[in-house]
N, C-alpha and C positions, 0 to 999 in steps of 0.2 A: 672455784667459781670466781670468772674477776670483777675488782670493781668497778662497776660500771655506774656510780652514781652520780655522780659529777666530776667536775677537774680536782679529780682529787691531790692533784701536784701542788694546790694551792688553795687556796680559800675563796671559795666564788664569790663575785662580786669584784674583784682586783684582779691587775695583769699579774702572771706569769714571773719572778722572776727570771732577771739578765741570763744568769749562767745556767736555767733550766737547761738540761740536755737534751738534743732536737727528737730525739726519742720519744723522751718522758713528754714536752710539750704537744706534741702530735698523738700521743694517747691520750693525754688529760684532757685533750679539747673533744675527741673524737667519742671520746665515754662520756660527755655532757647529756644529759637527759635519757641516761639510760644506754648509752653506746648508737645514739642516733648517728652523729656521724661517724662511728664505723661501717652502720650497715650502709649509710646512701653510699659513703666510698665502695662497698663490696658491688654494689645497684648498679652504680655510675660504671663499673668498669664490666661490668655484663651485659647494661646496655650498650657500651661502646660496642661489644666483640658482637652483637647479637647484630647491631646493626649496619658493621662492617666498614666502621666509621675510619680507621686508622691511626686514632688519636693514641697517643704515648699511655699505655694502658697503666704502669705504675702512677703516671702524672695523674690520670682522669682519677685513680681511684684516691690520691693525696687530694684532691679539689676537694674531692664528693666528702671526705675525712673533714678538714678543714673549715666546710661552707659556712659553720654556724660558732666561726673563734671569737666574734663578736658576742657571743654570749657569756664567755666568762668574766665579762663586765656586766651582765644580769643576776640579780643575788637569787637567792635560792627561792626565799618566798615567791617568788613570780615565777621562775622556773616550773617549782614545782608545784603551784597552786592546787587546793584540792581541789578547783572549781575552774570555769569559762572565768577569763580573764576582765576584768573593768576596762574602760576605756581608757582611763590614763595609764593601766598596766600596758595596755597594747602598743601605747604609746612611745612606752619602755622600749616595749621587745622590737620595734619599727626602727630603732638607733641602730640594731646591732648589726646588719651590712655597713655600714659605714664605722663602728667600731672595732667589727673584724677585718675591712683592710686596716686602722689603723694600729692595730694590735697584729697583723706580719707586717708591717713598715717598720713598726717599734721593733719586734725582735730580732736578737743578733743574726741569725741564719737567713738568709735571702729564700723565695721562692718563689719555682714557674711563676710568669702572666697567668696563666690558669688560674692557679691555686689562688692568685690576687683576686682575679675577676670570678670568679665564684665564689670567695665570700663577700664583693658587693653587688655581684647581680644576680642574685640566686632566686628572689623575691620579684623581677622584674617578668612582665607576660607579654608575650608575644603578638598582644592586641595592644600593647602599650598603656595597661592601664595600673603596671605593678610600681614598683620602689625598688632603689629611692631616686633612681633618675629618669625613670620613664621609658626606659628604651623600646621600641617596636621592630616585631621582627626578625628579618636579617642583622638587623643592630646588636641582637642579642647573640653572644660569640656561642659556635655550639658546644661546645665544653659547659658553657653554661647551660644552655637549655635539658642538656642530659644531665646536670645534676640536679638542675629544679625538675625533672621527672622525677625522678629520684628519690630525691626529699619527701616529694608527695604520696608516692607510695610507702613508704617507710611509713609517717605522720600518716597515711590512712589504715595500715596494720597494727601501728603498735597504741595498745592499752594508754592513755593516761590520767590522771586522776580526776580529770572531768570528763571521759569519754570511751566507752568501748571502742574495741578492735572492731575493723569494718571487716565485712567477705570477702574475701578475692574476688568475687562477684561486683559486688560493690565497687570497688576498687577499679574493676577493667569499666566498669560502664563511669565512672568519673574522668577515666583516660581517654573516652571516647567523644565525651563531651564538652571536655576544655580541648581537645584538640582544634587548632586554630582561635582559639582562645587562651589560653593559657600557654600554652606549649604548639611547636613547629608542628602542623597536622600529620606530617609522613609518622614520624617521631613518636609519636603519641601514640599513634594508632597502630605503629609496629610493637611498641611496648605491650599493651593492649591487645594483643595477637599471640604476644610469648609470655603473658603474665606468669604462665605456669612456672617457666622455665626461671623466670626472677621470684618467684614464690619461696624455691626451691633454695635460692640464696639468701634470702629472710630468713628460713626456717631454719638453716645450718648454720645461720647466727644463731639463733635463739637457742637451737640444744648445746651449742657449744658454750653460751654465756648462761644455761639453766641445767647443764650438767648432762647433758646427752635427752632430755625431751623436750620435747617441743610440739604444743597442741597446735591444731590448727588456728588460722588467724579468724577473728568473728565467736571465736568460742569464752571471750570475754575472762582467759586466765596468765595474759600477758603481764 
């Protein structure tokens, strides 16, 4: 089983060292909160193919990997809180786009535009009411909007210690509603149409990081 509890390359709460190898740094980041950004990477790049985007499919799923490197400057106690978060904790976790570009700026290895501008616009909405710059829109590059889909669904399946797993149920009627809110409405609502089909790539995370089972999502043993 791997570990997928945090950046385990290093001590959360601190960058990364220099001579990390680009390997090891893109797992340790990618395994932060349980392998969230592995699976949005898996998300990110099934949504590309489903929606017939043509984006650099290895690129989109490094983005979707990537989106949240500003949290290894997050310590664990707020990571992994057993509870909904206080407001000055939220306050915390609102730094981390603009911590995770400066954390791939800092390290040695360069990466795609993409991979930049998804870990700082990944929180940003389409109605322009997100962080940390506000964009609306067309403003928002789609690489991005497809990993901030992404995210969302990932964070509405998976278990964490202040909140059960939603239904896929759940989940397609939340893609339906922030569409032209949150996210590009075609976009949304195509996700939302093939949920099954990105269900099916959540779930082959999970038996593969739970040893070959994997319950359904909603059934509250993620």
């Amino acid at each position: 089983m791997p570990d997928c509890t945090t950046a385990s390359m290093w001590d959360a709460g601190t960058l990364p060292p220099p001579s990390l190898p680009h390997k090891d740094f893109i797992k340790g980041v990618s395994n932060i909160q349980n392998g969230h950004g592995r699976r949005v990477g898996l998300l990110a790049a099934r949504i590309n193919q489903l929606a017939e985007l043509g984006l650099d499919p290895d690129i989109i799923q490094l983005a979707g990997e990537l989106h949240d490197t500003g949290k290894v400057l997050t310590g664990r106690d707020i990571l992994h809180a057993p509870r909904a978060l206080t407001p000055e904790e939220r306050n915390v976790i609102r730094k981390h786009p603009l911590l995770g570009l400066g954390v791939l700026q800092w390290y040695k290895h360069s990466f795609p535009r993409e991979v930049m501008d998804a870990a700082l616009l990944h929180h940003e909405r389409w109605d322009g009411t997100g962080y940390p710059l506000g964009l609306k829109g067309q403003h928002i590059p789609l690489w991005v909007q497809v990993v901030s889909i992404a995210d969302t669904i990932d964070a509405c399946l998976s278990k964490r210690n202040y909140k059960h797993s939603w239904t896929p149920e759940a989940v397609g009627k939340i893609l339906q509603q922030e569409a032209g809110r949150a996210f590009e409405p075609k976009l949304a609502l195509l996700c939302a149409d093939h949920l099954d089909e990105l269900l099916n790539v959540w779930l082959a995370d999970y038996a593969w990081q739970n040893g070959g089972n994997a319950p359904p999502p909603g059934m509250h043993t993620n």
